[in-house]
N, C-alpha and C positions, 0 to 999 in steps of 0.2 A: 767194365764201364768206367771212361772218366767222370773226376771229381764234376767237370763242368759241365755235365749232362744231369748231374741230381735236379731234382725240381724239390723247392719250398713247399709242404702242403700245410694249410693256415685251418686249424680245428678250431672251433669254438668249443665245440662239447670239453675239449681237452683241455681250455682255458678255466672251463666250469668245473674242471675233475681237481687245477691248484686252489689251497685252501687261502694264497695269500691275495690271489685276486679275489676272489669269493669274499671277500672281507673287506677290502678296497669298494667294492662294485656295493654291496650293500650299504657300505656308509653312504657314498654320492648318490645311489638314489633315495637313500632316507634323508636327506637333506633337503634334496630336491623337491621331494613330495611335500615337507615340511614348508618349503618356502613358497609352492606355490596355493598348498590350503592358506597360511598366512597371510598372502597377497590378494588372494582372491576369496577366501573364505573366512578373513579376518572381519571377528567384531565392531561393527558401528557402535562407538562409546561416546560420552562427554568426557571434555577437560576445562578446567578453569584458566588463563592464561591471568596472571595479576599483574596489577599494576603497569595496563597500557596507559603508554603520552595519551593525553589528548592536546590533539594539534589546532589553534584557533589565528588559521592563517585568514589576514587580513588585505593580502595583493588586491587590489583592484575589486575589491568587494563594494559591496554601498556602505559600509560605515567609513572604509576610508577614503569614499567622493566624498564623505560629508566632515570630514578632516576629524573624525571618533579614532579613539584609540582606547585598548586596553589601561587600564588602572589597577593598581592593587595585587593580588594574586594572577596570575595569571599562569599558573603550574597546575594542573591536573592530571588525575589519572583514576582510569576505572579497571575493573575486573569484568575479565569477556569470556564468554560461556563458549566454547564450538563443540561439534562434534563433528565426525571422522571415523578411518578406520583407526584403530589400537595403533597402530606400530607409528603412523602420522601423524595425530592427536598429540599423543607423546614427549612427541619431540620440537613441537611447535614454540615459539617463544614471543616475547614483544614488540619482537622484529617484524613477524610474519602477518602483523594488524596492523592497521590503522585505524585509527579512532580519529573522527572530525567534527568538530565543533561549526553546527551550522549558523552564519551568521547574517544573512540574506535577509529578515524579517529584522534588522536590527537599525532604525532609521531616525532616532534622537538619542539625548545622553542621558542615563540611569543607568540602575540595576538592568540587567536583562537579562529572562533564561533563554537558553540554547540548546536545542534538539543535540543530541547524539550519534552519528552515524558511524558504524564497523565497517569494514571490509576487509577481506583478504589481498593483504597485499604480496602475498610472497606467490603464488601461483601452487602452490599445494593442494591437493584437494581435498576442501573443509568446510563446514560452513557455519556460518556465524549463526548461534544461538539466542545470546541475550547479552544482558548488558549489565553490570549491577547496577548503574544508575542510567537514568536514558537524558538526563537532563542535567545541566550545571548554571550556576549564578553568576553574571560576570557585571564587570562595571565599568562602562563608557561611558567617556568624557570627553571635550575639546581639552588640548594641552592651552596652559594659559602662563607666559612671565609676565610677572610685576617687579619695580623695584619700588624699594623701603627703603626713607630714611631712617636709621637704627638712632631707639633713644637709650640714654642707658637710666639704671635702677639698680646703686647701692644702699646698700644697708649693713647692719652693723648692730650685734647686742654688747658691745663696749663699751663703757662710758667712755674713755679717752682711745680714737683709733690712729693718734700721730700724737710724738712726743709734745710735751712743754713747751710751747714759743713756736709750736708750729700749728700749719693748718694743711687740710685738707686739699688740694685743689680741685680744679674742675675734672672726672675722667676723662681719657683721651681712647678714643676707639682707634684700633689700626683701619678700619673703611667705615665711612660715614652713613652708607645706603650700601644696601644687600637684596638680591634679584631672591624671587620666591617661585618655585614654578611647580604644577601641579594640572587637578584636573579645577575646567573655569569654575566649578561650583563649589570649589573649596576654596582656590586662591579668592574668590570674589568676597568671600566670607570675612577675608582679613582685613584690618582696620591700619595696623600699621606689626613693628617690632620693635623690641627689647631686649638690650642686654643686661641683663641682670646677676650681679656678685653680692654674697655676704662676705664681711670683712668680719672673720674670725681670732684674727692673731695683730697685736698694734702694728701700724708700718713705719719703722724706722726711717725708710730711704725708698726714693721713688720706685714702683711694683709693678710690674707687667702682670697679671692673668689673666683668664680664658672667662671670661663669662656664658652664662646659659641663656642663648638666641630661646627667647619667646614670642610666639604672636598676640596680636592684640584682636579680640571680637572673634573670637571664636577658642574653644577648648580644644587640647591634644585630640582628645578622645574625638572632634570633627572634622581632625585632618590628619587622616590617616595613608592618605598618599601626598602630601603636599611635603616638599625639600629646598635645602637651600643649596646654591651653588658651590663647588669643591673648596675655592679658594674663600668663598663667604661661610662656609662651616667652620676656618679655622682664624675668625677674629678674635682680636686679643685686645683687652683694656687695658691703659696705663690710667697708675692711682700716683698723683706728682705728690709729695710730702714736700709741701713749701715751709720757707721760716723768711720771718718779714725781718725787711731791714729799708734803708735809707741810704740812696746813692745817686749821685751825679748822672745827670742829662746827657744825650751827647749825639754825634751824627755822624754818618761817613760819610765819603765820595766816590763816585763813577764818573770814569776820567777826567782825572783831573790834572793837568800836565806837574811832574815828576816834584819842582821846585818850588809852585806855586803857594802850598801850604805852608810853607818858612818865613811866619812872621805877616802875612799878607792878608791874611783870615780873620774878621773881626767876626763874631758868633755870638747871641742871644738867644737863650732856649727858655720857653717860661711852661712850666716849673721848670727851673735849674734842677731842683732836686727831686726823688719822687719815691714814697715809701709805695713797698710791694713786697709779692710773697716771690721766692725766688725756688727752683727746687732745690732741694738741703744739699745735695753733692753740690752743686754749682759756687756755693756760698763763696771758695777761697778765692776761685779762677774770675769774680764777677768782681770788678771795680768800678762800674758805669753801666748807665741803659742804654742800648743803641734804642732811639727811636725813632728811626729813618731812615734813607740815602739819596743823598742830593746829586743829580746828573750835573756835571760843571756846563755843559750844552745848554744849560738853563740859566747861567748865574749871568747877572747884567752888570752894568755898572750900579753905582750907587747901592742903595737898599732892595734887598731881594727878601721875598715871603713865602714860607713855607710853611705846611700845615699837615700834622700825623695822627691820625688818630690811635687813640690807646686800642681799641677794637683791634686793629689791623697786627697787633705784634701779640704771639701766640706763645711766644715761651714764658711770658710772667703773669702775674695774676696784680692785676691792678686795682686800685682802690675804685669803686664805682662811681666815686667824685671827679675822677678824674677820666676824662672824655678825649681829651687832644693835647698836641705840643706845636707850638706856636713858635715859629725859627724867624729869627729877624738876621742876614749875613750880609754884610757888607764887605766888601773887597778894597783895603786900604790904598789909597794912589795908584789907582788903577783908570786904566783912557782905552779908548777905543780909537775904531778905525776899520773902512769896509772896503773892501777890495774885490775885481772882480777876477775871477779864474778863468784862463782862459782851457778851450777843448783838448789841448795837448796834455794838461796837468788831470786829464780826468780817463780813469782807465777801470778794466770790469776787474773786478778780483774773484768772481766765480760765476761762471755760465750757467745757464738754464737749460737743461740737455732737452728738452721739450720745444725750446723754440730758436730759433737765428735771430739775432740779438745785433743791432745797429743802433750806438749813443746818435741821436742827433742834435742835441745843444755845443752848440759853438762854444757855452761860456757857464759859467756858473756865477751870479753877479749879485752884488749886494752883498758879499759876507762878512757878516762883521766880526770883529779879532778884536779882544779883548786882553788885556794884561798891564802888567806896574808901567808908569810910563817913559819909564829910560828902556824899556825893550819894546815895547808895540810901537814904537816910532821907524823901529829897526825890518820891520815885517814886511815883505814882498808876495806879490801873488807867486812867484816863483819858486815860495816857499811851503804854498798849500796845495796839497796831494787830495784829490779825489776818488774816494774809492767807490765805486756800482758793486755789489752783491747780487746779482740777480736767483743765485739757489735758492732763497726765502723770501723770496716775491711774489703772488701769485699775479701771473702777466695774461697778455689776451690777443690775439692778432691786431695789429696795426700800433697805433701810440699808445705808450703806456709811459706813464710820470714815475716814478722811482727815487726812493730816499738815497741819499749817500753818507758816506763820513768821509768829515775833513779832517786832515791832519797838519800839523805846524811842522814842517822840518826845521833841525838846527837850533830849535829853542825850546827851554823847557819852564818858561814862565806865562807864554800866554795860551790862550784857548780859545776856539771855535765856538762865538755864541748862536743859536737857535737853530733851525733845524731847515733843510735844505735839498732841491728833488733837481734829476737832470729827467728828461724826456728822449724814453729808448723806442724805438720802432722793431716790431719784434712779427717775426714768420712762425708758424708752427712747422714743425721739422716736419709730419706728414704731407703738410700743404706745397712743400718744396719740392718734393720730388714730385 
C-alpha cells in the first residue's frame, strides 16, 4: 500500500490514555468551573468607597437665576456604602460614584443644608447603599465689591521714633482706596479700612513697609470669606523722616521761549522764604521750594498773579500757617502786538483715525505776541505756525472748535499770549463709506 493511501484515525480515548494532556484538560477545566461559580455564584457583599467629591454644580440652577453663589468651603466629600457581587464591589473606586449636592430648594442667601444624592456612574453592577452623611451645610451669598478709602494707624512704644531735629511725617500709602469683595452680608458689614504699623526700631531715613490691611465695623472672626484684591493685598506704607530747615521760594516755567528768562523776569514770591520739614535724604540736593509752574501762554504784559497753595505740593511737610504763595511777575520792557494767522500757516499735526477731519477757519485772528520791545516789533504772521492735534480731542460729526498751539519761528524772545481754537468739520470714518 502506498504511503498516500494511509488514513489519519483521531482517538480521543487515546488522548485520555497521555498523562500530559490529562493534566493540561484538568487545569482548564478547573478554572473554568472556578470562574463561572465566581461569576455567577459569587457573594452579594458591602464595601465602603471613601471619600467620594461631592459635586454642588450650579449651571443654570435657581440659585444661579438668583445671582447666589457658593462661599466659604465649598470641598466635600462622604463615604458610600454599595453592595455587589465580591469580585465588583472590590474593585470599585471614587470614580465609579457620583455624589450630588441637591440645590433646587435653595432660593435666598444663608446657611443652607442640602440633600445628598449617589448614583452609579460607571455602569457596573452595584447599588448604592448608604451614605455616611445624607446632608451638608453650605453658604450662599450674592458676590458684592466695594471700594475703601484706606486710613492708616501708626504707632510706636518709643519714646523718640526719628532722630534729634527731625520729625515724623505724614504716612504715604502706595493706593489710597482698596476694592473689598465678598459675600453682600459681610462686605455690607464693613464701615471702612486700615492700615495699620508699629514702628519698633527708630527710623533713621525715610522707610517703606507693609502694613496690616484691617476693616473697620466688623471682627476677623465675621468675615470669614470676605478679601482684598491681588494688587490691593500688597500695599506698602512710606514713613518720610523729615528735618526742618529754611529755604528760598521759587517757580518754574512751561514754554517759555529759550531767551526770554535772561534778565527779562522780574518775580515776587511772598513768603520768599519758608521753613518746612523736608525728607532727610533730600536735605543736600534741596536749595529751594518749587511752589508752582507758570505756563508763559498766560504771562501778559505788565503785572501778572499767581496763586499756589501749600495743599497742592505733596513732597514737603509745611508749617499749617502757611496756606499759599502769592506770585507777583512782571515782564520788564516787554510790548505786545496781535496779528492775525492766515489758513495756510495752520496745519493737523496728528489725525483722528476715528473721523475725516476738514480745518475750516480761513484764519486764526486776534493773536497777541508778546515780548522785549526791540523784537516784537520785528514779528510777522508769517512767522506763527499753527498746530491742530486732533488724537486727544474728543470730536463728534459735523463742527467741532478745537485748541491749537502757536509757535514763533526765528525768535526766541517772544511768546504766544492766551489760548486760541480753529473750527474742524469732521466725518466719522463709518459714516463715509
Amino acid at each position: 500500500m502506498k504511503k498516500s493511501d494511509k488514513k489519519f484515525h483521531f482517538s480521543i480515548s487515546a488522548l485520555f490514555n497521555n498523562n500530559k494532556f490529562v493534566f493540561v484538560f484538568s487545569l482548564v477545566a478547573a478554572f473554568s468551573i472556578w470562574l463561572w461559580v465566581s461569576i455567577n455564584k459569587s457573594p452579594v457583599v458591602e464595601n465602603v468607597i471613601a471619600s467620594v467629591p461631592v459635586q454642588i454644580d450650579l449651571t443654570d440652577s435657581i440659585p444661579s437665576q438668583l445671582g447666589l453663589q457658593v462661599f466659604g468651603n465649598n470641598e466635600y466629600s462622604v463615604d458610600v456604602t454599595v453592595s455587589g457581587k465580591k469580585f465588583v464591589v472590590n474593585e470599585l473606586t471614587a470614580d465609579d460614584v457620583k455624589v450630588t449636592a441637591l440645590t433646587n430648594y435653595v432660593d435666598s442667601a444663608g446657611n443652607k443644608t442640602l440633600t445628598l444624592k449617589a448614583t452609579n456612574s460607571s455602569g457596573k453592577e452595584f447599588d448604592i447603599v448608604s451614605l455616611s452623611q445624607n446632608y451638608i451645610s453650605v453658604f450662599f451669598d450674592t458676590l458684592k465689591e466695594t471700594e475703601f478709602a484706606v486710613e492708616t494707624n501708626l504707632t510706636s512704644e518709643l519714646s523718640t521714633v526719628v532722630p534729634d531735629g527731625c520729625k515724623l511725617g505724614t504716612p504715604i500709602l502706595s493706593k489710597n482706596t482698596i476694592v473689598v469683595s465678598g459675600p453682600a452680608s459681610e462686605v455690607s458689614s464693613i464701615t471702612g479700612v486700615v492700615a495699620s504699623y508699629k514702628v519698633t526700631q527708630q527710623l533713621n531715613a525715610t522707610t517703606t513697609v507693609t502694613p496690616n490691611l484691617e476693616f473697620v465695623g466688623a471682627s476677623s472672626m465675621q468675615l470669614t470669606n470676605v478679601s482684598f484684591g491681588t494688587d490691593d493685598a500688597n500695599i506698602t506704607m512710606t514713613l518720610p523722616v523729615l528735618k526742618e530747615v529754611t529755604l528760598p521760594t521759587a517757580v518754574t516755567y512751561k514754554n517759555a521761549p529759550a531767551n526770554v528768562l535772561a534778565g527779562n523776569v522780574n518775580i515776587a514770591i511772598t513768603p520768599a522764604t519758608v521753613t518746612l520739614g523736608i525728607p532727610i535724604e533730600q536735605i543736600e540736593q534741596t536749595k529751594e521750594i518749587v511752589v508752582g509752574s507758570i505756563d508763559f501762554s498766560k504771562i501778559n504784559t505788565g503785572n501778572n498773579y499767581f496763586t499756589f497753595k501749600s495743599e497742592d505740593i505733596a513732597d514737603y511737610d509745611f508749617d499749617e500757617n502757611v496756606k499759599e504763595f502769592k506770585v507777583v511777575l512782571k515782564m520788564a520792557d516787554c510790548e505786545s502786538k496781535s496779528l492775525n494767522i492766515p489758513a495756510e500757516n495752520i496745519t493737523v499735526s496728528k489725525e483722528n483715525s476715528s473721523y475725516i477731519s476738514v480745518i475750516k477757519s480761513q484764519s486764526v485772528n486776534q493773536v497777541k505776541v508778546i515780548g522785549p520791545a526791540d523784537q516784537v516789533k520785528d514779528i510777522t504772521a508769517d512767522m506763527l505756525s499753527v498746530s491742530v492735534d486732533l488724537s486727544t480731542v474728543e470730536l463728534h460729526n459735523g463742527s467741532n472748535t478745537v485748541p491749537v498751539v502757536i509757535a514763533i519761528k526765528g525768535n526766541t524772545t517772544c511768546w504766544v499770549y492766551g489760548e486760541y481754537t480753529v473750527n474742524v468739520s469732521c466725518t466719522a470714518v463709518s459714516d463715509s463709506n
